[in-house]
N, C-alpha and C positions, 0 to 999 in steps of 0.2 A: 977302680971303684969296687969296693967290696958291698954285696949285695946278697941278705937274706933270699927274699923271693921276688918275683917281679910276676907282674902278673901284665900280660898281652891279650890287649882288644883287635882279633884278628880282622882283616880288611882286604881289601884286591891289593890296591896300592897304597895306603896309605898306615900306617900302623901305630897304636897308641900303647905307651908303654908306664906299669907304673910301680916302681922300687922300692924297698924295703929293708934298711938296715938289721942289725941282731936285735935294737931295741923298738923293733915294729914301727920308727921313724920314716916316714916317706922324704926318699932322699934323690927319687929321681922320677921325673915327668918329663916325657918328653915324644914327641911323633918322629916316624920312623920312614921314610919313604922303602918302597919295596925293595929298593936295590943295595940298603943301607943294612937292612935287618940281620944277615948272617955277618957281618963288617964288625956291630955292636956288637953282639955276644961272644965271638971271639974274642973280642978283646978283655970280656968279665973274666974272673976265675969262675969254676963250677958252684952253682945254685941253683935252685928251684925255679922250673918256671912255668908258672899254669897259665892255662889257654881254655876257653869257651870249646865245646867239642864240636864244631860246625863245619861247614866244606873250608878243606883245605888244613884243618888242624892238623889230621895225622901227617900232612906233609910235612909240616912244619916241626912238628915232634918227633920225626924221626929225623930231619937236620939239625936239630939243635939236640940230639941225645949223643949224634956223632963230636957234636963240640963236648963233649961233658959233661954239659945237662940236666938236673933230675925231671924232666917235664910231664906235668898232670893235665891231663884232660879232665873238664867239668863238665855236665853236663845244663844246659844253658838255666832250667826250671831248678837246679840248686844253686844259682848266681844271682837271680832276679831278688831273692830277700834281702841280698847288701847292697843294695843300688841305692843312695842315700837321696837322692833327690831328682833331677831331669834326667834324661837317657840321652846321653852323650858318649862320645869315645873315651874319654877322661873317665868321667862317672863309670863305666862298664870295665874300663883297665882298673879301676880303683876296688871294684865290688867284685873282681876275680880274684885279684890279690889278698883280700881280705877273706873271701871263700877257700881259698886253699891253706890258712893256718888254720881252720877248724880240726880240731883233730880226728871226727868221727865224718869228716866230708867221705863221699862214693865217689872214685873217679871211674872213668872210662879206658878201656886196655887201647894203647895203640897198636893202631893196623899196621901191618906189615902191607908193602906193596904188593904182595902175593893175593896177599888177602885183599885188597881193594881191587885187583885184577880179578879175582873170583868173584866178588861182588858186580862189578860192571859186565860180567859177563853171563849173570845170571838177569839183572835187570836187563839188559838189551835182551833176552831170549822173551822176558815177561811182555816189554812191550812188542814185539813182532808178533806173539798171542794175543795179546789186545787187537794189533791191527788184524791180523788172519780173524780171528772171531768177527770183529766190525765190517770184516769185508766181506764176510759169511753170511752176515745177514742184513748186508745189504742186495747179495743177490739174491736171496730167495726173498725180500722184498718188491724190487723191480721184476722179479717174474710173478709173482703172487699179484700182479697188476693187469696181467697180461694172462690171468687164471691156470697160469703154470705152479702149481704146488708138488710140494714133499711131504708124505707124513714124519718120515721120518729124519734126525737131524744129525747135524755134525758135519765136519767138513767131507768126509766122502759122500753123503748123499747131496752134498751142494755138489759136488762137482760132477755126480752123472745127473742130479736134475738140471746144471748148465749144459754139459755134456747131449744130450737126451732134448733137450730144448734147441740146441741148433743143428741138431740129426734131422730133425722135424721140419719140414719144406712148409707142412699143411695147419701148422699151429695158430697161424693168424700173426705171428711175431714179425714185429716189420723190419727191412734191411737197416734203419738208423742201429736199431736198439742189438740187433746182430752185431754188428759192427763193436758197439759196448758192451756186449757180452764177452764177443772175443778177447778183449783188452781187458778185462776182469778175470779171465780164468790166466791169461797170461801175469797179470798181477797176483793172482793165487799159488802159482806155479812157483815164482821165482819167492814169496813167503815160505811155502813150506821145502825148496829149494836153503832159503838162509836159516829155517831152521833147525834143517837134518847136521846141516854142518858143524853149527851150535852143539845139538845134542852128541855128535863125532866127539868132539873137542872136550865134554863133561865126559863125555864115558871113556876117552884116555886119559884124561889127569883123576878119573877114579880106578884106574888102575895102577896110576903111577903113586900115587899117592896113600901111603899105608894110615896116616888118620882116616881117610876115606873107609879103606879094606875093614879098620876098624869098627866105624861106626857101622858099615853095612853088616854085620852080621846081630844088630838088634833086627829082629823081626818088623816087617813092615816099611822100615828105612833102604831107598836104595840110591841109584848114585845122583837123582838130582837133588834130592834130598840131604843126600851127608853132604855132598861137595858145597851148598847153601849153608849148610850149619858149620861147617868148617870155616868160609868166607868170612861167614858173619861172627862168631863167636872166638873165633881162636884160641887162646890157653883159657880152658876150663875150667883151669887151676885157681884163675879170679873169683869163682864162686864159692860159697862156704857151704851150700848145701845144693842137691837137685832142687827145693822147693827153691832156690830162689832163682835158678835155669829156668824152671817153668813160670817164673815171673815177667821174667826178663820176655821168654817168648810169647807170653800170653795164656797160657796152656793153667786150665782147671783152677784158676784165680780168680778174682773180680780184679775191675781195673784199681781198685784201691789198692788192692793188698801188691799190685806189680809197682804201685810206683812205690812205695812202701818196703819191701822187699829187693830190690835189689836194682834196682842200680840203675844206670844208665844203662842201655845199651843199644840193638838195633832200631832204628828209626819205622815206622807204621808202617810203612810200604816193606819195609825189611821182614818187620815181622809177620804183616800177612801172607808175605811171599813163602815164609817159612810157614806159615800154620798152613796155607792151602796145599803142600806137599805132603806135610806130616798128616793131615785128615785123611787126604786122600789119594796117596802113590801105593798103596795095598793091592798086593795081586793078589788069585784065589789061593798062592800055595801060601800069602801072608809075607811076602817080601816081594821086593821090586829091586831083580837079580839082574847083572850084567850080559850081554848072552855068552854062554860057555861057562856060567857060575850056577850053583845049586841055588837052595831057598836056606833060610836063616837055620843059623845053626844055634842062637840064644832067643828061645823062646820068653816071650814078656804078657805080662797082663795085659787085659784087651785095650790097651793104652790109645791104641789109634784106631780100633774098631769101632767106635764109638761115631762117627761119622754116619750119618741117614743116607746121605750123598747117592746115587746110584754109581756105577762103576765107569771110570772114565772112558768119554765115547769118543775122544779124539786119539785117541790109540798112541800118544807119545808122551810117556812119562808124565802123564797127570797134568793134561793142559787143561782141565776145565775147571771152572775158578769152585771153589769149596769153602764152606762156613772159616769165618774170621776166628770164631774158640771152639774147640773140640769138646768143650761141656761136661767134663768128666775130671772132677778133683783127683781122680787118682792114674791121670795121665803121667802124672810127674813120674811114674814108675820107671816109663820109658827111659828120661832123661836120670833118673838113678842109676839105670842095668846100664846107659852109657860111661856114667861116671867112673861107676865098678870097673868096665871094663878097659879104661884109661887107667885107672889107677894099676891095675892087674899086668901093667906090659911095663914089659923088662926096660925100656926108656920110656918112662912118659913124654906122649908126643902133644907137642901144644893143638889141641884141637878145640 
């Protein structure tokens, strides 16, 4: 069967397929069970095949590039205007197909496994900070009950006001609520236990990794930062300008002008994870440096100073959560002096 494009409505197990000869004829429909789906396209010659860009896409893009493949990721909010009538599997394999002969369509880069392994390993470190913060004040809640306060915050002053609170024989604190104390700071222990580990694991693959060495020498930028911006963005080279990198991330835009501007790219959580780094991983020499590494050697406009934020009080790589936009249209600098200096190495490296 020779087949222009075919466009796949992706699914757990079930899969909706739909085909398109040279004369834009749909010449084939048909569902796909899971264990069918690499069977079928082996057996096509090489063609086009876009896919919605949603969980599991880039698995699937990157199996079926090994068959041959030309495969486009779309992003789902530029598929939704060819949807001709009910939302169905059909109807949605039919308005992908039909989104990918647009010849001005945006698609989405696919992920390398690297890079989704970067990614999953920056979200799990995000939420072990959720939960450490929620568990942070939840204890100085239950002792604020029991008129044990802190002025001061953050996880070291929770843990000598726990600490400091069952030294105290005479506080009035009863044996139950001892007992849950104890089991709370052992819960604390074994969080900031899984997250030094975490931060181990960023700070050798930012040394192993020369995109990283790269990006860390903008000012400001350091390793949870670039190894985030590496995960998420990967070849650079998809962009046509920094203004539209700073779309993509959110940075000195309104939200019109990012969907507008460029493109598909990391999902809300992706990109707040990345703005609340880039506002505020700034140490006072102006980089957030490996230990045994200097402070930046490419000075940038005050790109990420722009941040009100006070200075992070959890003392690891900028755990406390920081403004969603940096506010500052001429943030994009930042991501320009990046570009430069991608472009400036003897291999450009997909970062």
């Amino acid at each position: 069967m020779k087949l222009k494009r075919i466009g796949v409505d992706l699914a757990k197990q079930v899969f909706q397929i739909h085909g398109v000869d040279s004369h834009e004829q749909a010449v084939c429909r048909k569902q796909l069970k899971r264990s069918q789906m690499l069977d079928f396209f082996r057996q096509l010659e090489p063609c086009t095949v876009a896919m919605e860009a949603c969980g599991s896409s880039h698995y699937w893009a990157r199996e079926l590039r090994v068959l041959g493949h030309e495969v486009r990721l779309i992003a789902p909010q530029f598929v939704k205007p060819y949807v001709k009538s009910g939302k169905n599997d059909a109807n949605d394999a039919e308005a992908i197909c039909e989104a990918a002969s647009r010849p001005n369509m945006r698609y989405v880069e696919v992920k390398s496994a690297e890079q989704q392994a970067g990614q999953a390993l920056h979200r799990i470190r995000s939420r072990l900070i959720r939960a450490r913060t929620a568990l942070v004040n939840e204890i100085r809640g239950l002792l604020g009950e029991f008129g044990l306060v802190e002025s001061r915050h953050g996880v070291a002053a929770t843990r000598r006001l726990a600490q400091a609170a069952l030294a105290d024989a005479e506080n009035g604190l009863p044996g139950q609520m001892r007992g849950l104390l104890v089991e709370l700071q052992g819960e604390l222990v074994e969080h900031e236990a899984r997250l030094s580990r975490l931060d181990e694991t960023i700070q050798r693959r930012a040394r192993e990794d020369e995109r990283v060495e790269r990006l860390m020498l903008v000012e400001g930028i350091g390793p949870i930062t670039a190894t985030a911006l590496v995960s998420a963005v990967g070849d650079a080279r998809q962009f046509r300008s920094a203004r539209q990198f700073a779309a993509l991330a959110g940075v000195g835009s309104s939200p019109t002008l990012q969907r507008r501007q460029g493109a598909a790219g990391p999902d809300q959580q992706a990109r707040r994870y990345l703005l609340a780094h880039a506002a505020g991983s700034r140490s006072p020499s102006g980089a957030q440096a490996l230990p045994g590494q200097g402070g930046s050697t490419q000075p940038v406009a005050p790109a990420l100073a722009v941040s009100t934020q006070p200075e992070h009080r959890h003392g690891r790589f900028g755990e406390q959560e920081c403004p969603d936009r940096l506010g500052d249209p001429q943030s994009g600098r930042l991501l320009s002096t990046w570009l430069k200096i991608k472009s400036q190495a003897a291999q450009p490296a997909k970062c």
